[in-house]
C-alpha positions in Angstrom: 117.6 -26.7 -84.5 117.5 -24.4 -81.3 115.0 -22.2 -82.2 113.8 -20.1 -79.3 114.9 -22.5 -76.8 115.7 -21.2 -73.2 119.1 -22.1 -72.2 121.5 -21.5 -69.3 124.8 -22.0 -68.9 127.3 -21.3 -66.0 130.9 -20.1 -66.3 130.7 -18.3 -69.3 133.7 -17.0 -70.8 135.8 -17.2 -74.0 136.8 -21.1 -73.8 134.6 -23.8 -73.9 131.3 -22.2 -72.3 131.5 -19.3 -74.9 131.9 -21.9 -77.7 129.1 -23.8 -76.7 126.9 -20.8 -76.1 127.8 -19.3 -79.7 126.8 -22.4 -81.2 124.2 -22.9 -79.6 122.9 -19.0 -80.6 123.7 -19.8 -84.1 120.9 -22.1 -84.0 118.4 -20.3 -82.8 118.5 -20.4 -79.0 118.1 -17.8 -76.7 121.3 -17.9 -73.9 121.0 -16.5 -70.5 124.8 -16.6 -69.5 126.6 -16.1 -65.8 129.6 -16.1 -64.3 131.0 -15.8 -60.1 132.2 -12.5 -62.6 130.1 -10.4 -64.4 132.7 -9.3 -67.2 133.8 -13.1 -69.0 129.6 -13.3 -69.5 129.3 -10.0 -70.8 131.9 -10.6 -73.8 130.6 -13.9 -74.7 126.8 -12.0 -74.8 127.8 -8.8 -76.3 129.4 -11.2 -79.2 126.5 -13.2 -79.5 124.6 -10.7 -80.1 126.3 -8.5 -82.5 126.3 -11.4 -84.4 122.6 -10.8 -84.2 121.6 -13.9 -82.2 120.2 -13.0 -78.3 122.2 -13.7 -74.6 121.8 -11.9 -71.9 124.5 -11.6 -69.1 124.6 -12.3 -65.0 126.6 -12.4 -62.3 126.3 -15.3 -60.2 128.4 -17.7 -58.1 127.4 -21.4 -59.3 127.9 -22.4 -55.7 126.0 -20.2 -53.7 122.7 -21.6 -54.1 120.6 -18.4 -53.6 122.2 -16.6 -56.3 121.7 -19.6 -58.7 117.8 -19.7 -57.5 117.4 -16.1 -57.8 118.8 -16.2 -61.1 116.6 -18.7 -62.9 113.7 -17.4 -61.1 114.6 -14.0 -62.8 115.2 -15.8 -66.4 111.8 -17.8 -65.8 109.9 -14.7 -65.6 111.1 -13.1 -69.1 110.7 -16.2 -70.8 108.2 -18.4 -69.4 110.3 -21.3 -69.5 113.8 -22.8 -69.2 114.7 -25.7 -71.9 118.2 -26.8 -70.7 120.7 -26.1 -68.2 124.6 -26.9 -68.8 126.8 -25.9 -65.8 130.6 -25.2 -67.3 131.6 -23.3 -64.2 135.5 -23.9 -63.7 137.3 -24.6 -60.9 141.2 -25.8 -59.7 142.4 -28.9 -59.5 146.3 -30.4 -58.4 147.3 -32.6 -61.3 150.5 -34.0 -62.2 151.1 -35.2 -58.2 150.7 -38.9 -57.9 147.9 -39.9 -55.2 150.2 -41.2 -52.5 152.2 -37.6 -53.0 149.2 -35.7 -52.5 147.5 -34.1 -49.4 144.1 -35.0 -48.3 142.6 -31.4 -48.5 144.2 -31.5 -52.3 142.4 -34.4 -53.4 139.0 -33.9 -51.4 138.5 -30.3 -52.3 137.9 -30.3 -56.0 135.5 -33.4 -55.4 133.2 -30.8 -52.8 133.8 -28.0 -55.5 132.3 -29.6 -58.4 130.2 -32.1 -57.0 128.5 -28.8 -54.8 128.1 -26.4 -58.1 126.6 -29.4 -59.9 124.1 -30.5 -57.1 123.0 -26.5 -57.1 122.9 -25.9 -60.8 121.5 -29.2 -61.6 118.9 -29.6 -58.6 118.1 -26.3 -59.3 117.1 -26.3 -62.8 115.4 -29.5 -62.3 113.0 -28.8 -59.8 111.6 -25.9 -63.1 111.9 -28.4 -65.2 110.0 -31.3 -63.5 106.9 -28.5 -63.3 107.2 -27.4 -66.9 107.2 -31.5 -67.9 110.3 -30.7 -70.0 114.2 -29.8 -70.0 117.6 -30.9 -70.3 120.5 -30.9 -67.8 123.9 -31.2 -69.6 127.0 -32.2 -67.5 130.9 -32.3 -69.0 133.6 -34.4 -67.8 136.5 -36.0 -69.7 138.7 -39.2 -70.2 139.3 -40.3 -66.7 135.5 -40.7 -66.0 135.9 -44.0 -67.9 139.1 -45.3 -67.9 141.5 -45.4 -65.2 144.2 -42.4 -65.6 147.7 -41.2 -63.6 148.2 -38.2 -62.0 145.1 -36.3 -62.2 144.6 -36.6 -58.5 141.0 -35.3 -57.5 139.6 -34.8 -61.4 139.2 -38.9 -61.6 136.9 -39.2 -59.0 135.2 -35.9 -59.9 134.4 -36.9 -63.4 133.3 -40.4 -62.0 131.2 -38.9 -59.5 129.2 -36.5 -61.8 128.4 -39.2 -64.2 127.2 -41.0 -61.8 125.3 -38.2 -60.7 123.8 -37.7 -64.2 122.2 -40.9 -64.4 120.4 -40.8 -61.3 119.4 -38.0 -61.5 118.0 -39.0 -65.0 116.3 -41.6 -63.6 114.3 -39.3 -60.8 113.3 -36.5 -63.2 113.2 -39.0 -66.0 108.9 -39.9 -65.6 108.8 -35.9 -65.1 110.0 -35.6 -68.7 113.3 -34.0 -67.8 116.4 -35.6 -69.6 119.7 -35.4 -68.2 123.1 -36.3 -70.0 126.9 -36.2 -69.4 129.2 -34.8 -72.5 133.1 -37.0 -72.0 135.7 -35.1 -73.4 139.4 -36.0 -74.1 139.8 -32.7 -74.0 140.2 -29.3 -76.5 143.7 -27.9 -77.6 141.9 -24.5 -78.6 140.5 -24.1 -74.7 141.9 -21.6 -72.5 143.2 -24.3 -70.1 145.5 -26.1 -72.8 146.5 -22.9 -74.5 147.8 -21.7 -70.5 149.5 -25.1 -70.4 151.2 -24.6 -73.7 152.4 -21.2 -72.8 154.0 -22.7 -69.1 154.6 -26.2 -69.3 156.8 -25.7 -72.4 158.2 -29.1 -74.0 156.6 -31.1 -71.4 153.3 -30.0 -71.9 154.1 -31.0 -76.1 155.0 -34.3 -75.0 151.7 -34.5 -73.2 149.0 -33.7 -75.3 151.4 -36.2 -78.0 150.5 -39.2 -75.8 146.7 -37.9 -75.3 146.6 -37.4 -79.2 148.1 -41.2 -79.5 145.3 -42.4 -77.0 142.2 -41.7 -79.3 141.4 -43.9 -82.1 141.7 -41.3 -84.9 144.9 -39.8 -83.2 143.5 -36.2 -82.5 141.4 -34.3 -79.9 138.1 -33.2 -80.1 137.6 -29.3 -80.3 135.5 -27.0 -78.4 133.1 -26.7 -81.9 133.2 -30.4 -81.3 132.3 -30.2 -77.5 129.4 -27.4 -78.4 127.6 -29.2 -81.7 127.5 -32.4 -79.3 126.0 -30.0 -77.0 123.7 -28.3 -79.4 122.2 -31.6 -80.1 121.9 -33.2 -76.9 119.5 -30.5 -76.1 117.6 -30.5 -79.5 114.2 -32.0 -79.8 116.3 -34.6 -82.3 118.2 -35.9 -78.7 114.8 -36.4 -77.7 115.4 -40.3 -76.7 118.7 -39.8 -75.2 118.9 -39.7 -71.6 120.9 -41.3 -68.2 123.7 -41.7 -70.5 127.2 -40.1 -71.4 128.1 -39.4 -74.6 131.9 -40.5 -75.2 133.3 -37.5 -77.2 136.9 -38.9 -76.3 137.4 -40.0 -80.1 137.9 -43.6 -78.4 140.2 -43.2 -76.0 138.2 -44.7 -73.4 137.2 -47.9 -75.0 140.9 -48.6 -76.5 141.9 -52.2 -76.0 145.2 -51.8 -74.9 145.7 -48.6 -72.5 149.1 -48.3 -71.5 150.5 -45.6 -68.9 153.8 -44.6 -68.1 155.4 -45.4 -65.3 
């Protein structure tokens, strides 16, 4: 399905990006993997390709635009050609703090986080693209980009903002023959930020992911293989009229009828 494709992805490590790009070998593609920290990429490549598939490993810091320019520059030149992009790079966000609790550098500074490491990643990937005539720019977010949620202070407006983001920048490098598309998530129980939560939060944390599981319409969470075959084929050539959209991987939970919060 992937066969020799080109394809980038930042924040490698073993979670979600390491799913996705192991999937994404097992088809056939070819994965150039980075991270701000050299080590995370080199396990997911090293796997990869014991497994006889092809990754090769970088450092680079998905906000410092240099080092991301550098980067594909570098991959360009071995390959010829970059086929998709998807930026997974993590970063921190204060949760669990309702809005009027929560200071303004706390809410604000996940939003310039993510919405800067997208701009550089995406931008970046695009201006290759648009002179090849072909590519496709993957974006994740998760349940609050479409419904209203509580207590996920900055994360709302960041998933909101880099859908938004998504489309229009679909629609620029669109006539270019670049698509773009955003992946929304309810979120993975096998990822390395629920299994931390489970191993801190305790009962709590149970009760939690309970109400997140009732949520969705078939009363379960999507996994990473989930998250990475959506991915897979979002960047195939059978994806090839899907752009300027997001793909709802939330198992319903954003087009329920009757939402309810707690209080």
């Amino acid at each position: 399905m992937l066969k020799d494709k080109v394809i980038v992805i930042y924040g490698a490590s073993q979670s979600l990006a390491g799913a996705v790009a192991k999937t994404m070998a097992q088809a056939g593609a070819k994965l150039f993997l980075s991270n701000r920290h050299l080590t995370p990429a080199e396990e997911v490549a090293r796997e990869i390709n014991e497994a006889g598939g092809f990754a090769e490993a970088a450092e680079v810091d998905a906000l410092d635009k240099g080092a991301i320019e550098k980067h594909l520059v570098k991959t360009l030149k071995k390959t010829k050609r970059i086929d998709a992009s998807f930026n997974l790079a993590g970063f921190e966000v204060l949760q669990d703090v309702d809005l009027i609790d929560m200071s303004l550098d706390d809410f604000v500074r996940p939003i310039t986080t993510a919405m800067q490491t997208h701009f550089l990643t995406a931008t970046a990937a695009g201006r290759i693209m648009a002179k090849q005539g072909y590519g496709v720019i993957l974006t994740l977010t998760a349940t609050p980009g479409g419904i209203g949620y509580p207590k996920v202070g900055g994360f709302g407006p960041i998933c909101s903002a880099v859908e938004t983001f998504s489309k229009n920048l679909a629609a620029e490098l669109g006539p270019l023959g670049v698509r773009v598309v955003n992946i929304r998530s309810a979120g993975s129980l096998d990822s390395r930020p629920f299994k931390e939560a489970l191993a801190f939060g305790g009962d709590r944390i149970i009760e939690v992911i309970k109400k997140m599981k009732s949520d969705t319409m078939l009363k379960e969470l999507p996994s990473m293989h989930d998250i990475a075959s959506a991915a897979s084929f979002l960047v195939s050539d059978m994806a090839k009229s899907i752009t300027g959209t997001t793909i709802d991987v939330t198992i319903g939970t954003t087009t329920a009828l009757n939402y309810k919060t707690d209080i």
